[in-house]
VEXDREN-2710 file (C-alpha; in Angstrom, 1 decimal):
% VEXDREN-2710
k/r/px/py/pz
1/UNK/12.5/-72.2/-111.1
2/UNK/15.2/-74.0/-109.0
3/UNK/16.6/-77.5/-109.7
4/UNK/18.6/-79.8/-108.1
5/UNK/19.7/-83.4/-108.7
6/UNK/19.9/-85.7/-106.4
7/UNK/20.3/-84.4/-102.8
8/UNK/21.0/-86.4/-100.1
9/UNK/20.0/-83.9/-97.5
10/UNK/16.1/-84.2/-97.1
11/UNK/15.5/-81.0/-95.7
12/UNK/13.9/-78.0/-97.0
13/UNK/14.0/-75.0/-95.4
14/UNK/10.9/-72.2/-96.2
15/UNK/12.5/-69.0/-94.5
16/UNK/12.1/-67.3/-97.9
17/UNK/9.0/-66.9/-99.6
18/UNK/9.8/-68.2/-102.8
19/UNK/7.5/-66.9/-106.0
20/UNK/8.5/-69.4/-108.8
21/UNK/7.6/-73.6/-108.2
22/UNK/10.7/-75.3/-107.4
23/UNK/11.9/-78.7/-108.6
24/UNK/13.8/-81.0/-106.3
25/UNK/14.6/-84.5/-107.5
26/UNK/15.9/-87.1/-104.7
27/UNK/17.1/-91.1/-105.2
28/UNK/15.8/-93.0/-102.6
29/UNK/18.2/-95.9/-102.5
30/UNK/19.5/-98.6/-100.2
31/UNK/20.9/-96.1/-97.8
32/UNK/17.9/-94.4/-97.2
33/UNK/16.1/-97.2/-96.8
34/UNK/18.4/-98.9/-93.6
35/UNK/17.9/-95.3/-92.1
36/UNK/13.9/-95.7/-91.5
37/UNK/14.0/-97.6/-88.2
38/UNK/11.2/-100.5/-88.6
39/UNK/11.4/-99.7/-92.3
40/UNK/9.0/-102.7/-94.0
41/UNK/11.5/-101.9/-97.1
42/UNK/14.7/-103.6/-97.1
43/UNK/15.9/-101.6/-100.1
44/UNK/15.3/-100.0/-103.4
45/UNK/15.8/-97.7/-106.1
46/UNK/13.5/-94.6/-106.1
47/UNK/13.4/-91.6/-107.9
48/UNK/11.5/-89.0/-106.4
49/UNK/10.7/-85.4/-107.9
50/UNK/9.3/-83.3/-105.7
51/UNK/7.7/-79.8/-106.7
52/UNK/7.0/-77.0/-104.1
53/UNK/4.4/-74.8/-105.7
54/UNK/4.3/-71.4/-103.6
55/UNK/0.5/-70.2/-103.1
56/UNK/-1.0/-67.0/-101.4
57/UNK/-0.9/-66.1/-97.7
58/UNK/2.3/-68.7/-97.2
59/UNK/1.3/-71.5/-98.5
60/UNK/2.7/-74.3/-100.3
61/UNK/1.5/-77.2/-102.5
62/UNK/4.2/-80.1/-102.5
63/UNK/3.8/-82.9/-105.6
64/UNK/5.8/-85.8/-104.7
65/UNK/6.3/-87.8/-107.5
66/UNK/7.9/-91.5/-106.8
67/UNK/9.1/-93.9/-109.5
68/UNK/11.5/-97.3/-109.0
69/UNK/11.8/-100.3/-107.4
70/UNK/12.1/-101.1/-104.0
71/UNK/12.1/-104.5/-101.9
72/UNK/10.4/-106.2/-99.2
73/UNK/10.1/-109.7/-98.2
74/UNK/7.7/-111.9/-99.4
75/UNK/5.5/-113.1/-96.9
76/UNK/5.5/-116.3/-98.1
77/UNK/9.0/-117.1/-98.3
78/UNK/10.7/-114.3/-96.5
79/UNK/12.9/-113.6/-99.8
80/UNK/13.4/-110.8/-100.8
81/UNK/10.4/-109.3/-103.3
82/UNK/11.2/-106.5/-105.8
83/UNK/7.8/-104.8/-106.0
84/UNK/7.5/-101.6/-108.9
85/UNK/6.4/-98.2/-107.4
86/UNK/4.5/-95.7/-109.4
87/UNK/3.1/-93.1/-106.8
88/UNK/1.9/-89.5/-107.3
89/UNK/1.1/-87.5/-103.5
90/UNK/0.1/-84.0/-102.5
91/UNK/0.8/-82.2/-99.3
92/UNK/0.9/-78.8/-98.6
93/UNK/2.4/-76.6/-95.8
94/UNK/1.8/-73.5/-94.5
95/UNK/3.7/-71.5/-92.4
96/UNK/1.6/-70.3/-89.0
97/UNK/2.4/-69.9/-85.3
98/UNK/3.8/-73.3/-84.2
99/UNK/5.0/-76.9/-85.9
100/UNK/2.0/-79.2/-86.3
101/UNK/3.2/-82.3/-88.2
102/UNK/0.2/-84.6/-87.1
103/UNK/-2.2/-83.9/-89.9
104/UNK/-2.1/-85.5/-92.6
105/UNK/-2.9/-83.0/-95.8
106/UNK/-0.8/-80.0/-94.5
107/UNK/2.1/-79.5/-91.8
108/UNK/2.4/-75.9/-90.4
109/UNK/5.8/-74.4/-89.8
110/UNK/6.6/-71.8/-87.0
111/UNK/7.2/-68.5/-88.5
112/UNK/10.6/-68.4/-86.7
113/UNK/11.7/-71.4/-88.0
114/UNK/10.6/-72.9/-90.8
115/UNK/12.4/-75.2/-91.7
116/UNK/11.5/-79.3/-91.7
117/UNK/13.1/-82.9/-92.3
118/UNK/10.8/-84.5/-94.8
119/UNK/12.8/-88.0/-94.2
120/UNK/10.0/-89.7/-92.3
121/UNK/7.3/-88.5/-95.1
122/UNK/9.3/-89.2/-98.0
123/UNK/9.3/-92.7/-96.6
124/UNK/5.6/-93.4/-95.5
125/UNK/4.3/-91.8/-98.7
126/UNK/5.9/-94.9/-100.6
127/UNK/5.3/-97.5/-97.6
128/UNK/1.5/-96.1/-97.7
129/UNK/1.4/-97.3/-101.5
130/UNK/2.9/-101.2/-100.9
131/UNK/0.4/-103.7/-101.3
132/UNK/-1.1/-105.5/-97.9
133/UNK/0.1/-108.5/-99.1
134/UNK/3.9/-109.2/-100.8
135/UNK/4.2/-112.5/-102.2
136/UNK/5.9/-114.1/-105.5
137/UNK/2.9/-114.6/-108.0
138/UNK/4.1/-117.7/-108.3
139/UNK/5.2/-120.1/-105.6
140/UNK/8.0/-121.8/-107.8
141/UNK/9.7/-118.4/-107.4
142/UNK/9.5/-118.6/-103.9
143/UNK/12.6/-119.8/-101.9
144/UNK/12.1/-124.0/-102.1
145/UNK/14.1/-124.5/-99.4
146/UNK/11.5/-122.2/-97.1
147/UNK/8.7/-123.8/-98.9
148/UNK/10.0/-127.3/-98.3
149/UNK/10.2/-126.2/-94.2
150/UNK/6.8/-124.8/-94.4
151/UNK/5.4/-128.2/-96.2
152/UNK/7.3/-130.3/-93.9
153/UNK/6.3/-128.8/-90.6
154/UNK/2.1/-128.3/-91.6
155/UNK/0.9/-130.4/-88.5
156/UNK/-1.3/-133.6/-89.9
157/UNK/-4.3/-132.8/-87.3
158/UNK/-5.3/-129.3/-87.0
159/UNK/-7.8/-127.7/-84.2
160/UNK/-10.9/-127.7/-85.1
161/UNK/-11.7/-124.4/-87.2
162/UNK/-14.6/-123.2/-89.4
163/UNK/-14.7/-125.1/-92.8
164/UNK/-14.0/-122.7/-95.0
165/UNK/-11.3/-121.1/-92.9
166/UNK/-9.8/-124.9/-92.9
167/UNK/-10.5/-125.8/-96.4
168/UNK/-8.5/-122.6/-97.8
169/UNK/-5.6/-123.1/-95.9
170/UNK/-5.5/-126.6/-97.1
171/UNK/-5.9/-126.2/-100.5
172/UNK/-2.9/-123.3/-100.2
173/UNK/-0.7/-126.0/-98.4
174/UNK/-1.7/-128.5/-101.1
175/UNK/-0.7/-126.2/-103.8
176/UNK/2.8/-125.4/-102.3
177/UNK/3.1/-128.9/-101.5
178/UNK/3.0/-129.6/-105.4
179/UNK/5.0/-126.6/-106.3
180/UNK/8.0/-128.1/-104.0
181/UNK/7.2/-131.3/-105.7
182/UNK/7.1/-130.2/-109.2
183/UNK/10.3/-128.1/-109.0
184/UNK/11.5/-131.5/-107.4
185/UNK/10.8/-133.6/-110.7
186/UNK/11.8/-130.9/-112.5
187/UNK/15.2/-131.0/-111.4
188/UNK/15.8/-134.7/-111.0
END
């Protein structure tokens, strides 16, 4: 069993059959994150242990193991949203006759060269697990300043739309419309 701590290289190279599982721990922080071009997460904290679990006929089972904090901005407010990650993922790769990264339970490496940058998956195995929708649970911890905009600028006469469509968003601009004026009172 190999392990090692916190690499910063996120490439793993499988030109030697290896016999025993291997333990690789990574922390996914800040860094990584601003290198993920149209990365949805704006930062973070992640650990991630990743076991490669050598099977017959040159194959491998990889555990990835994520665990942290990372953040993304709340739709709501556009402030920043620390949201906890708890995610467990399988993979496994096998090495054949030419690099096929498109599937999405195994990759196959060429024979000649198989080695691979897992810097993409390491990334969209966590942004896979974020919830559709980030918001604050609460509104008052929302930015008030955005809320008050968003409040501010809700047009009195809307077009036409189905009731229920119209209702809800109503009753969500109602509700942030007393959160802003609670907080308001609160602090006067």
């Amino acid at each position: 069993m190999t392990d090692r701590k916190d690499r910063k290289d996120f490439t793993i190279d499988f030109t030697h059959y290896k016999t025993d599982a291997e333990h690789l721990e990574y922390r996914l922080g800040d860094d990584f994150f601003r290198t993920i071009e149209g990365s949805q997460i704006l930062g973070g904290d992640v650990r991630l242990a990743l076991t490669i679990t050598p099977l017959p006929d040159h194959l491998y089972d990889l555990e990835f193991a994520y665990d942290g904090v990372v953040t993304v901005p709340c739709d709501r407010c556009l402030a920043p949203l620390e949201l906890e990650m708890g995610v467990d993922e399988l993979m496994s790769v096998k090495i054949g006759d030419s690099l096929d990264d498109e599937n999405d339970e195994f990759i196959t490496l060429p024979a000649q060269e198989p080695v691979y940058d897992f810097t993409w998956i390491f990334y969209e195995l966590l942004a896979l697990h974020l919830p559709l929708q980030h918001a604050h649970e609460d509104p008052k911890d929302c930015d008030q300043e955005m809320l008050k905009y968003l409040v501010d600028t809700i047009p009195e006469e809307q077009p036409e739309q189905s009731p229920s469509l119209a209702e809800g968003k109503d009753e969500l601009f109602r509700k942030l419309r007393e959160a802003v004026e609670n907080k308001e009172q609160n602090n006067q």
